[in-house]
C-alpha positions in Angstrom: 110.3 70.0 62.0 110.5 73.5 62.6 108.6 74.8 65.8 108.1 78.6 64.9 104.6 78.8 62.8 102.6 81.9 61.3 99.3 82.6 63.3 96.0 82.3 61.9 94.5 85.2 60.7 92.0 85.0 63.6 94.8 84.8 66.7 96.3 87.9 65.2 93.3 89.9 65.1 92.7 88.5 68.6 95.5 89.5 69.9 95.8 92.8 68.5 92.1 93.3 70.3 93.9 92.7 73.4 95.3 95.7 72.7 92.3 97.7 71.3 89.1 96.2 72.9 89.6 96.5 76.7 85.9 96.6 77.6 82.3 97.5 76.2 83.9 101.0 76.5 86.7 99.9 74.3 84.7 99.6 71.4 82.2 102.5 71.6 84.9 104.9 71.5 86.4 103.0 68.3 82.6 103.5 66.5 82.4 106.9 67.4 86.1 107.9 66.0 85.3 106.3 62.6 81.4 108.1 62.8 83.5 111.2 63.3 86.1 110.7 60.3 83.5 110.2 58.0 81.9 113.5 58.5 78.4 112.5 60.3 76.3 116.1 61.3 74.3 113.5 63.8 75.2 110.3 65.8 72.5 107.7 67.6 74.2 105.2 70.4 72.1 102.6 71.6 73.5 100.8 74.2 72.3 97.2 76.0 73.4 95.4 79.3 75.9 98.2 79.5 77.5 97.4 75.9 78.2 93.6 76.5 74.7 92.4 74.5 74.6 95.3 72.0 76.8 98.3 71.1 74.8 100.3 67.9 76.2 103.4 66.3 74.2 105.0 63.8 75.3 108.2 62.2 75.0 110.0 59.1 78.3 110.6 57.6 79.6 109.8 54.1 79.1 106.2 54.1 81.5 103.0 52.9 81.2 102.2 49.8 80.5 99.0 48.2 83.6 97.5 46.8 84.8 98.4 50.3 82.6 96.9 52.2 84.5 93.5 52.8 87.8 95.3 53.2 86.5 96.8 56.5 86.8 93.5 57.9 90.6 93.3 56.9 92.9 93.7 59.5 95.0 96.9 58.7 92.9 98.0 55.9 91.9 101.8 56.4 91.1 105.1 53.8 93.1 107.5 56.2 96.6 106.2 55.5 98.3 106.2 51.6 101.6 106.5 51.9 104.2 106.0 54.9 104.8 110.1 54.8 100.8 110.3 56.5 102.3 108.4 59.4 104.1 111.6 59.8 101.2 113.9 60.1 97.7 111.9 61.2 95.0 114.1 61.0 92.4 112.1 61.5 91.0 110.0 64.6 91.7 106.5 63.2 94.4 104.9 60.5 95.5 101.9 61.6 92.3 100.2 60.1 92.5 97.3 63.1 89.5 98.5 65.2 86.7 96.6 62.6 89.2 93.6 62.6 89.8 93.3 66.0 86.1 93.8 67.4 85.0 91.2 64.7 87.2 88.7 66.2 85.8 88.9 70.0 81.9 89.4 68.7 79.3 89.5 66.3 79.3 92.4 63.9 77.0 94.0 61.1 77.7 96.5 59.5 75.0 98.7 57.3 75.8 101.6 55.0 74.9 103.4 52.0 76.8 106.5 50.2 75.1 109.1 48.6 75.6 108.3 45.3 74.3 104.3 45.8 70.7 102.9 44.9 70.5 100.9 47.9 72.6 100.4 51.2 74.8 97.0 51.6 74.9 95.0 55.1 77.1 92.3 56.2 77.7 90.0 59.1 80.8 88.9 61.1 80.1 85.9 63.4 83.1 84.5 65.3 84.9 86.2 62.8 83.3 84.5 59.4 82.5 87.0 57.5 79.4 86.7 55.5 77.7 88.1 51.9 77.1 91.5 51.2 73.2 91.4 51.0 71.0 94.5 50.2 69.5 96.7 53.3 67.3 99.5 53.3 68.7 102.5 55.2 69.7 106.6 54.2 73.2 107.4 53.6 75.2 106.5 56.3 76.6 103.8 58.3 75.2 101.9 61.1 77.5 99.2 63.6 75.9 96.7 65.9 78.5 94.7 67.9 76.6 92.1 69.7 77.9 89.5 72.6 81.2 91.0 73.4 83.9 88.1 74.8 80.9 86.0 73.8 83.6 83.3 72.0 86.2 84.4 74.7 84.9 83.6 77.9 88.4 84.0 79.4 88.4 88.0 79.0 84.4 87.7 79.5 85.0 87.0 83.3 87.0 89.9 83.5 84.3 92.5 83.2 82.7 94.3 86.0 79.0 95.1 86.7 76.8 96.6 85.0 76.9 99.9 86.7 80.9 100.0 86.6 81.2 98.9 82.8 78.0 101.5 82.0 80.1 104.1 83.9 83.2 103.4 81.6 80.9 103.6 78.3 79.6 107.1 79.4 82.9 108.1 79.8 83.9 107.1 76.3 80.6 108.6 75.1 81.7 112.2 77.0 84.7 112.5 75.8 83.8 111.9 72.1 81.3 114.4 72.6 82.9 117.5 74.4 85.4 118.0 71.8 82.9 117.6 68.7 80.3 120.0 70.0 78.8 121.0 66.2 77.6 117.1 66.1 74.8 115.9 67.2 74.4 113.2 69.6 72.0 111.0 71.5 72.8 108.2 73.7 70.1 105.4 74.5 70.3 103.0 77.7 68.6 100.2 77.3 65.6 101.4 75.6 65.7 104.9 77.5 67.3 107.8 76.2 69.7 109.2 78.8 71.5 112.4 76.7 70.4 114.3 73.6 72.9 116.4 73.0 71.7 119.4 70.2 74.7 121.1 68.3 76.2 123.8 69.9 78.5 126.7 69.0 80.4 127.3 71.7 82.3 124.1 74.1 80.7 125.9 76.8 77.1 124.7 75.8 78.2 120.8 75.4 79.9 121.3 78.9 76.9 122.2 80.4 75.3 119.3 79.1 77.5 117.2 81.1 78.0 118.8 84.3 75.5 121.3 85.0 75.5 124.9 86.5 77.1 124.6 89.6 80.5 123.8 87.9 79.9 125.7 84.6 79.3 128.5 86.5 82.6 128.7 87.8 84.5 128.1 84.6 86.9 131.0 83.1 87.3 131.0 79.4 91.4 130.7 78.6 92.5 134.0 77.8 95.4 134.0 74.4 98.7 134.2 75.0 100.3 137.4 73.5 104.2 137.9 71.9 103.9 134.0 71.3 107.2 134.4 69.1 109.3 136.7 71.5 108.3 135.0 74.4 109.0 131.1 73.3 111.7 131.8 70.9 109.5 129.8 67.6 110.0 131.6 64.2 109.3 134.9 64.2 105.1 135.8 62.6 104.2 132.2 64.3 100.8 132.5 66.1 100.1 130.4 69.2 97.7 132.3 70.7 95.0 129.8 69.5 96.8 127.0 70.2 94.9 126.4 73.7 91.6 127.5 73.9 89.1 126.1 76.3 88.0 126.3 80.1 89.8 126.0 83.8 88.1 125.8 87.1 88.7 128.6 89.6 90.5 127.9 92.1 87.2 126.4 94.5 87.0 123.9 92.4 89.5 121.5 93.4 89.1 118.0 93.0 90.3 114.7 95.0 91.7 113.4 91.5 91.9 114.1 87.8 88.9 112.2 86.6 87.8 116.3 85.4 90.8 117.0 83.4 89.8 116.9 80.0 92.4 117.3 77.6 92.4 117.0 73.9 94.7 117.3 71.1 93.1 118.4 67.8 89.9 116.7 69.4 91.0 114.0 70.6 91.2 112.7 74.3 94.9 112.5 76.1 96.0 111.6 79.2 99.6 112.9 79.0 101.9 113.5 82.1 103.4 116.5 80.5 100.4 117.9 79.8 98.5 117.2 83.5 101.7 118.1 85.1 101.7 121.8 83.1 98.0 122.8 84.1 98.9 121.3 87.5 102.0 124.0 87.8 99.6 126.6 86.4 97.7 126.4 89.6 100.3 125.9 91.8 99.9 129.0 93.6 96.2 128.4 94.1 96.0 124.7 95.1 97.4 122.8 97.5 98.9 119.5 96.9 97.0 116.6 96.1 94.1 118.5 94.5 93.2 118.6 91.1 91.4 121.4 89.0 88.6 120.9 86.6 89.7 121.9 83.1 88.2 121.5 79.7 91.3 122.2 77.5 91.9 122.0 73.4 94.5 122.0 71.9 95.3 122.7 68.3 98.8 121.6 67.0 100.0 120.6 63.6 100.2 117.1 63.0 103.8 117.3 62.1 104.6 118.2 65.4 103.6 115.3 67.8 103.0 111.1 67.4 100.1 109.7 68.3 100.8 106.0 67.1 102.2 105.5 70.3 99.7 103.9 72.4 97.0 101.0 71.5 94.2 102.8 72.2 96.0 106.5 71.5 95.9 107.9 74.8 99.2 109.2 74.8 101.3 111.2 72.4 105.0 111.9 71.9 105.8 116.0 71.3 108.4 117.0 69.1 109.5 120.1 71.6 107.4 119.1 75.1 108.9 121.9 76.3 107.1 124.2 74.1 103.9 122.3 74.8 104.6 122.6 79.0 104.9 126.0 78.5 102.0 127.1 76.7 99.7 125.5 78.5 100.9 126.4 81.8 100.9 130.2 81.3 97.5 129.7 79.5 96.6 128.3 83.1 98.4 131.0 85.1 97.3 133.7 82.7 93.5 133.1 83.2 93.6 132.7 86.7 95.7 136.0 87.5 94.0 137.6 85.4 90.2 136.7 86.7 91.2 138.0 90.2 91.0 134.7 91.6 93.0 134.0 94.8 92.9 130.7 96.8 90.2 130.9 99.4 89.3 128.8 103.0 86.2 127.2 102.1 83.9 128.4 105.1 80.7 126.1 106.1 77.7 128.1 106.8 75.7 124.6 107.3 75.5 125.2 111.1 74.7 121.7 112.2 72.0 120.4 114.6 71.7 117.2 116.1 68.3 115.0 114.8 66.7 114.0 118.2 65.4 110.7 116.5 68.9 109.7 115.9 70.3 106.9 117.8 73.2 107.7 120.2 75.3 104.8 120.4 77.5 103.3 123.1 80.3 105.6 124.8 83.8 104.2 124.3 86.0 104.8 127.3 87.1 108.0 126.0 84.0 109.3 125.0 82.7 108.2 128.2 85.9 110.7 130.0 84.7 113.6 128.1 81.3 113.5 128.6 81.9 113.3 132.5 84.4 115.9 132.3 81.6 118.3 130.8 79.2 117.1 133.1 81.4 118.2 135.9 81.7 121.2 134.1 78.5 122.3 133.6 78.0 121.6 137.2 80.4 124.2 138.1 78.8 126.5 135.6 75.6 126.3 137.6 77.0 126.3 140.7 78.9 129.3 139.8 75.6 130.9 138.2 73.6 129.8 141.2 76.1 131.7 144.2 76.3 135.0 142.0 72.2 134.9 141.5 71.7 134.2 144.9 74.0 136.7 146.4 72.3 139.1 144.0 69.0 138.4 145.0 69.7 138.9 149.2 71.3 141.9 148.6 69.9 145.2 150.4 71.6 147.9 149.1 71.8 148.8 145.2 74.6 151.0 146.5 76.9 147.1 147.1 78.8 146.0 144.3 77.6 142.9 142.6 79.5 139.8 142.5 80.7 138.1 139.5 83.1 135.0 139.3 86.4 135.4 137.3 87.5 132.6 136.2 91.4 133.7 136.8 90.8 135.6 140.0 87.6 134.4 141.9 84.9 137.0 142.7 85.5 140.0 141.7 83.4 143.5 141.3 83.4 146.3 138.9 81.4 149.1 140.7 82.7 151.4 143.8 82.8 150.2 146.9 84.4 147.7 149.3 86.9 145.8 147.4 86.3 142.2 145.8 88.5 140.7 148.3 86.6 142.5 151.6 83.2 141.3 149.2 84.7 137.7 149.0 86.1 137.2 152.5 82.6 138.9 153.8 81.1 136.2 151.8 83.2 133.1 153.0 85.7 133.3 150.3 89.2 134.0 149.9 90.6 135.5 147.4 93.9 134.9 146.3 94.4 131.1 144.7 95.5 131.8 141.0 94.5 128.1 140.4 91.1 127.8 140.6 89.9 131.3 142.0 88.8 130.7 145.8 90.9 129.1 148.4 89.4 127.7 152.0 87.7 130.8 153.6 89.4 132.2 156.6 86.1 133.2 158.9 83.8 136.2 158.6 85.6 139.8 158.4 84.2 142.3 160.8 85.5 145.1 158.5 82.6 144.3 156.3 79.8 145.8 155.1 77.1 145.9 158.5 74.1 144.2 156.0 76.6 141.2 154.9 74.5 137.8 154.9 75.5 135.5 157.8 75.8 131.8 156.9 73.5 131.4 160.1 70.9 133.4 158.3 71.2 131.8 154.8 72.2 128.4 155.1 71.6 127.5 151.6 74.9 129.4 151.0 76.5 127.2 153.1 75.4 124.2 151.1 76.3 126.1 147.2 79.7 127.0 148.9 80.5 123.3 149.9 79.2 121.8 146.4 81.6 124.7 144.3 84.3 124.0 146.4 84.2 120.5 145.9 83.8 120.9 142.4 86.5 122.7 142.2 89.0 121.1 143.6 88.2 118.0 141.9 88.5 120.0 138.9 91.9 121.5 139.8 93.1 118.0 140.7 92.5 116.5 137.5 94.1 119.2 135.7 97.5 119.2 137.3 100.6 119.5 135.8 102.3 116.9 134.9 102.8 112.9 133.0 99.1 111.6 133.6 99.5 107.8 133.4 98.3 106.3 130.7 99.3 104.4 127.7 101.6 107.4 125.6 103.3 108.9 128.7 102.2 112.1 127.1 102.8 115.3 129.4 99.4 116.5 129.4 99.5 119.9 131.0 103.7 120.4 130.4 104.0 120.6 126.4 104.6 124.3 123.7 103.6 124.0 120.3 106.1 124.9 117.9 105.6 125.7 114.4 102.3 125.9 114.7 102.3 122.5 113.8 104.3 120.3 116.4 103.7 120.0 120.2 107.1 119.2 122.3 106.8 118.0 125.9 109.1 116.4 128.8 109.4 112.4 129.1 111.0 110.4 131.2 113.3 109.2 128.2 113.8 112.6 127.0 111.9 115.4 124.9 108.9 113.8 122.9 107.6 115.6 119.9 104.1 115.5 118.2 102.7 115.4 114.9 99.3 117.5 115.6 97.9 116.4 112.6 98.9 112.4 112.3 97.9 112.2 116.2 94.4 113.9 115.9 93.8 111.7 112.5 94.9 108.6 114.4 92.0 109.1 117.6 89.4 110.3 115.3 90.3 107.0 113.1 89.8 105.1 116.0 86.7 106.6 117.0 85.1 106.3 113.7 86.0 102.7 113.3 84.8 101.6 116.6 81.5 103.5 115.9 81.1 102.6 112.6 81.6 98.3 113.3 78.8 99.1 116.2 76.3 100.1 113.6 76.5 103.1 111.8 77.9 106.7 112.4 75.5 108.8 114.1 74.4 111.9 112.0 73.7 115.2 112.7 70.8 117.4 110.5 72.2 120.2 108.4 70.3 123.7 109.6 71.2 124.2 105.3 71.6 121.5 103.1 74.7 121.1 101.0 73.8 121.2 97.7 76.2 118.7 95.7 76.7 118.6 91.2 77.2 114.9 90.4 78.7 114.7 86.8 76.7 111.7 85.3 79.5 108.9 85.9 79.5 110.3 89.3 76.2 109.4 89.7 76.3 105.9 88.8 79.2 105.5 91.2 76.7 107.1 94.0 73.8 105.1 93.8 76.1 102.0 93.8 77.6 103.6 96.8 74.7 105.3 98.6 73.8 102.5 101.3 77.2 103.2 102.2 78.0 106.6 102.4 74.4 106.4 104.8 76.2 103.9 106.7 78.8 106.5 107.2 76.2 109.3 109.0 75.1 111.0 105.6 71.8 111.4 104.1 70.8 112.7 100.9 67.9 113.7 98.8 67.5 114.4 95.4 67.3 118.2 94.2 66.6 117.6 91.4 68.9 117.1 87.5 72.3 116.7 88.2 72.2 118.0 92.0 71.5 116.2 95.3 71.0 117.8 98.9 73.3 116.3 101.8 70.8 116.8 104.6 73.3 115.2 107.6 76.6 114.4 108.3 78.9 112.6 110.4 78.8 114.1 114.0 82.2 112.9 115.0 83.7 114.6 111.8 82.0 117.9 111.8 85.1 119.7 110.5 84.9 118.0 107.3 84.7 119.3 103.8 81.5 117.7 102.8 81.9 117.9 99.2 85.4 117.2 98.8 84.9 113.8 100.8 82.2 112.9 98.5 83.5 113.5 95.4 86.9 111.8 97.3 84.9 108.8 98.3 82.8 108.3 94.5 86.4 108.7 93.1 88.3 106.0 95.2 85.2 103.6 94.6 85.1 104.2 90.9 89.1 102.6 91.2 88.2 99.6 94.3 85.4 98.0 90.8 88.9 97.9 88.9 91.1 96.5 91.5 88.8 94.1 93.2 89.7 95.9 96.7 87.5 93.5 99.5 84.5 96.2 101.0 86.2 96.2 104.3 89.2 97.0 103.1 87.2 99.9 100.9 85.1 101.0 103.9 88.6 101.4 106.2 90.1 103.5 103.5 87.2 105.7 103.5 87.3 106.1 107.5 91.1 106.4 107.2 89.8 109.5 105.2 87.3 110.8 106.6 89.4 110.6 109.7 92.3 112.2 107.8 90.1 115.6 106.4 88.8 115.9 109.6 91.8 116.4 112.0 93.4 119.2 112.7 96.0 120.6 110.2 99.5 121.4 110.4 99.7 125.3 110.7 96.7 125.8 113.2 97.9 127.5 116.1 95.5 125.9 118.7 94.7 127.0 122.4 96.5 124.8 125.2 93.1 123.4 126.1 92.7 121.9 123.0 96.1 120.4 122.2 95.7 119.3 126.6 92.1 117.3 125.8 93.9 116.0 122.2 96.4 114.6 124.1 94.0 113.4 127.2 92.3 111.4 124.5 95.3 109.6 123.0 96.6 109.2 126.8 93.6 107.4 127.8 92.9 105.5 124.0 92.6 102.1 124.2 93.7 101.2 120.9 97.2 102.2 119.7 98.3 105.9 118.7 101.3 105.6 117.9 101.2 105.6 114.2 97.9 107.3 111.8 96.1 105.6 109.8 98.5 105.7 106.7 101.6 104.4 108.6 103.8 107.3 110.0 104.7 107.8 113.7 102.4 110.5 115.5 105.2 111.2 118.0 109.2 111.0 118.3 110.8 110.9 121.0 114.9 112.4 121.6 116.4 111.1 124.4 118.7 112.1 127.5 121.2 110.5 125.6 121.4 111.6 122.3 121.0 115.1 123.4 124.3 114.3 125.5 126.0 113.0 122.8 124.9 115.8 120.2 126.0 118.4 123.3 130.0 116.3 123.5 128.8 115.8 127.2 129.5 112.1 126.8 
């Protein structure tokens, strides 16, 4: 007996919905396609328990008719397709006439619809894909879907959804990108019993955008300007017009993105996510981006059918171009066009949200290295007001208006600006010594008798005596713990004997060799320590915003964010609500006040929206977003920083106890040549 059999009717439409119905999402987008083919002016969604109890799509196109009503059921039964030449040149958003099939074989489906020219509407009911009666209905013309109990007779694929909030996110998504491209529909979309989006007709793209994401992004939308001398320029047949093949709307240059969830892209209205396509807007922005940022766009496109395949992806994502050259090309000088053209230049994002630290926030413990700074500006600010104390105080005693006052100069002790005796004969009159590069006094050699007759005695004003004793101390302690040289510690890093080259890499002296920094990867790698030690004490401590950062959450955004909002607190922010679609970031991290706000938020909603589809652990999540917060943060390669700063970097690592030899992401912060490779490279061995 022969062990090749033909599936059941049922299995096939199964499996061909493991290929159309992913999710609740899955099956929305199908509805709205075939609301959209037949001509509806207005579409209703009604959506419960995020689309796994009910999906309901109620529009008012043209209607099925009655002897078809059965046939809808029927796997690969459609009205769109006649002939094998249509495969050639699908103008429509469905035609393989699967999507009724397959959803009917993973849940319970009615369908309700009347055409014009019919008495009375027609419903009938799938249920675990029996399909029952035609029976009459009362409705106008139209057609209305309910899917009920997705997976419901599958539980295997059933334990494969996510929450609520994450398959909800996915269904607005579907809903958006339906809805952007066929602006001169209506469309409302309910959520449980609420209505979350009425969406009037509009003329214009611009006015459905707006509906999604508000004024701070819409605002900085340009419109795509034509391309002119189409036929010249990409050698097509002479008197062909492509200057309205992309029309649409780019992001200046500000609005960069962590990722491409904002690249909307659609081919004669429908949604793609082609690499061709991404990768020519991305190369129309090159010289305004850097790498690893996205732009928002809102691009259509309008080519003839002839020209490109769509029936070459389950769920039509992605599209096969008969020149994808031609494509690349447009739409990247589209891009490059607009931008040159709107004046736009890539900009350094300044922050004019001058932080202040809440004084109800609670400071946590110091780690060993916070612990070293703070008493290294302690010892600071001592000398400060020792140094402020001796110049007041000698101010203060003196007799004569006509004797020059004495200041303290960092590189050259006291010194004086006015006539009169010299700043060394002031110092030495005074008990100093002028002379020591270093620290700018050196021990005093005794009272001149060349000075000035109304010079102070110590005798006379002992409290000088005391303010010289405490400076001096000071510092020398100071100049001690600043000397040249390998401070021992756990990197062997030259602390006070390093150049930076390229403004980008520090080289210093080693025992070994010549050792060689990443200024970037090191400075990520201590903050990343910091934040993680800080973080698993508690929480990050926050610091208030004198302005609040005002922040545009698109709507799936926002659902990712409140999911995510205990954490992002956790992390030292804290928001309010301003109200629609924008919230006010009142504090932020105080450990990573060089960050951009924004762009870590919008970073962080992003890489959470992904960790609901691979099932990442929330440790591992909250690490990845510390490795990143740590990461925008640092210093960046091409900063030319002052010696102090690359001297207390280093002091840091130096004195780190956890390692620093790699960043977060895995590569080395520092390389080191040594004696003997140079020898060898040099033919001295």
């Amino acid at each position: 007996m022969g062990r090749i059999k033909k599936l059941s009717q049922l299995v096939v439409n199964q499996i061909a919905a493991g290929e159309v119905v992913e999710r609740p999402a899955s099956v929305l987008k199908e509805l709205l396609e075939n609301s959209i083919d037949a001509g509806a002016k207005r579409i209703d969604v009604f959506i419960e328990k995020a689309g796994k109890t009910l999906i309901k799509v109620v529009d008012d196109g043209c209607g099925i008719e009655a002897d078809d009503m059965l046939l809808a059921f029927e796997s690969h039964a459609t009205s769109k397709l006649q002939n094998p030449e249509d495969l050639g040149a699908i103008s429509t958003m469905g035609f393989r006439g699967e999507a009724i099939a397959s959803i009917s074989s993973v849940a319970d489906v009615a369908i309700t619809s009347k055409t014009e020219d019919a008495e009375e509407a027609l419903r009938v009911e799938s249920v675990l894909g029996i399909v029952g009666v035609p029976e009459p209905a009362a409705r106008a013309r139209g057609t209305t879907i309910e899917v009920r109990d997705i997976f419901a007779n599958i539980p295997a694929r059933r334990k494969f959804l996510k929450t609520d909030n994450t398959e909800w996110g996915h269904v607005l998504e579907a809903f958006q990108r339906v809805a952007l491209p066929n602006y001169k529909v209506e469309f409302r979309l309910h959520r449980d019993g609420r209505e979350v989006f009425r969406l009037p007709n509009a003329d214009l793209p611009i006015e459905r955008i707006e509906n999604f994401v508000g004024d701070e992004i819409s605002s900085k939308l340009l419109k795509v300007r034509p391309l002119s001398n189409t036929s010249q320029k990409y050698g097509v047949k002479p008197g062909t017009d492509l200057s309205s093949t992309v029309v649409g709307y780019i992001g200046a240059p500000e609005l960069q993105r962590p990722g491409a969830q904002q690249m909307y892209l659609f081919l004669n209205g429908r949604f793609i996510k082609d690499r061709v396509l991404i990768s020519a807007v991305n190369q129309g922005y090159s010289e305004f981006f850097p790498s690893g940022k996205y732009p928002v766009v809102y691009l259509f496109l309008t080519i003839s059918p002839e020209q490109f395949d769509v029936n070459v992806h389950p769920a039509k994502l992605e599209v096969r171009f008969a020149d994808s050259r031609l494509v690349y090309a447009l739409l990247r000088d589209a891009v490059a066009l607009t931008l040159s053209h709107s004046k736009a230049a890539p900009k350094i994002p300044v922050n004019p949200h001058a932080p202040s630290r809440m004084p109800e926030q609670q400071v946590l413990p110091l780690t060993d290295v916070d612990r070293t700074d703070l008493e290294s500006r302690e010892k600071q600010t001592q000398i400060e007001s020792l140094k402020t104390a001796v110049n007041e105080l000698y101010e203060r005693n003196r007799e004569a208006r006509s004797r020059p006052a004495l200041r303290f100069d960092e590189g050259h002790g006291f010194s004086s600006k006015s006539s009169g005796p010299s700043a060394g004969t002031v110092a030495q009159n005074a008990g100093f010594s002028v002379g020591s590069p270093e620290h700018g006094f050196a021990e005093a050699p005794g009272r001149s008798d060349s000075g000035p007759p109304d010079a102070m005695s110590r005798e006379e004003k002992p409290e000088i005596t005391e303010i010289e004793r405490q400076l001096s101390e000071a510092l020398n302690a100071s100049s001690k713990a600043a000397k040249p040289g390998v401070i021992p510690g756990n990197a062997g890093f030259a602390i006070d004997n390093f150049i930076q080259v390229h403004e980008g890499y520090i080289v210093f002296e080693t025992p070994e060799g010549i050792g060689v920094i990443d200024q970037h990867a090191l400075h990520e790698r201590v903050l990343y320590n910091k934040l993680k030690k800080k973080f698993s004490a508690g929480r990050l401590e926050s610091q208030r915003l004198l302005l609040p950062i005002l922040l545009d959450l698109t709507p799936a955004e926002q659902i990712v964010f409140r999911k995510e909002r205990e954490t992002l607190e956790k992390l030292g922010f804290q928001f309010s609500h301003f109200g629609g679609n924008t919230f006010a970031v009142q504090s932020t991290p105080v450990i990573a006040s060089k960050m951009d706000v924004p762009d870590f938020i919008r970073g962080f909603l992003a890489e959470s929206e992904d960790r609901d589809e691979s099932d990442v652990t929330d440790a591992a999540f909250v690490d990845a977003m510390i490795d990143m917060m740590a990461c925008r943060s640092a210093i960046k390669m091409g900063m030319k920083l002052p010696r102090e700063e690359i001297a207390n970097l280093m002091r840091e690592a130096e004195f780190s106890s956890e390692s620093v030899y790699c960043c977060a992401h895995g590569r080395p912060t520092r390389l080191v040549i040594t004696l003997k490779d140079l020898e060898k490279n040099f033919k001295r061995r």
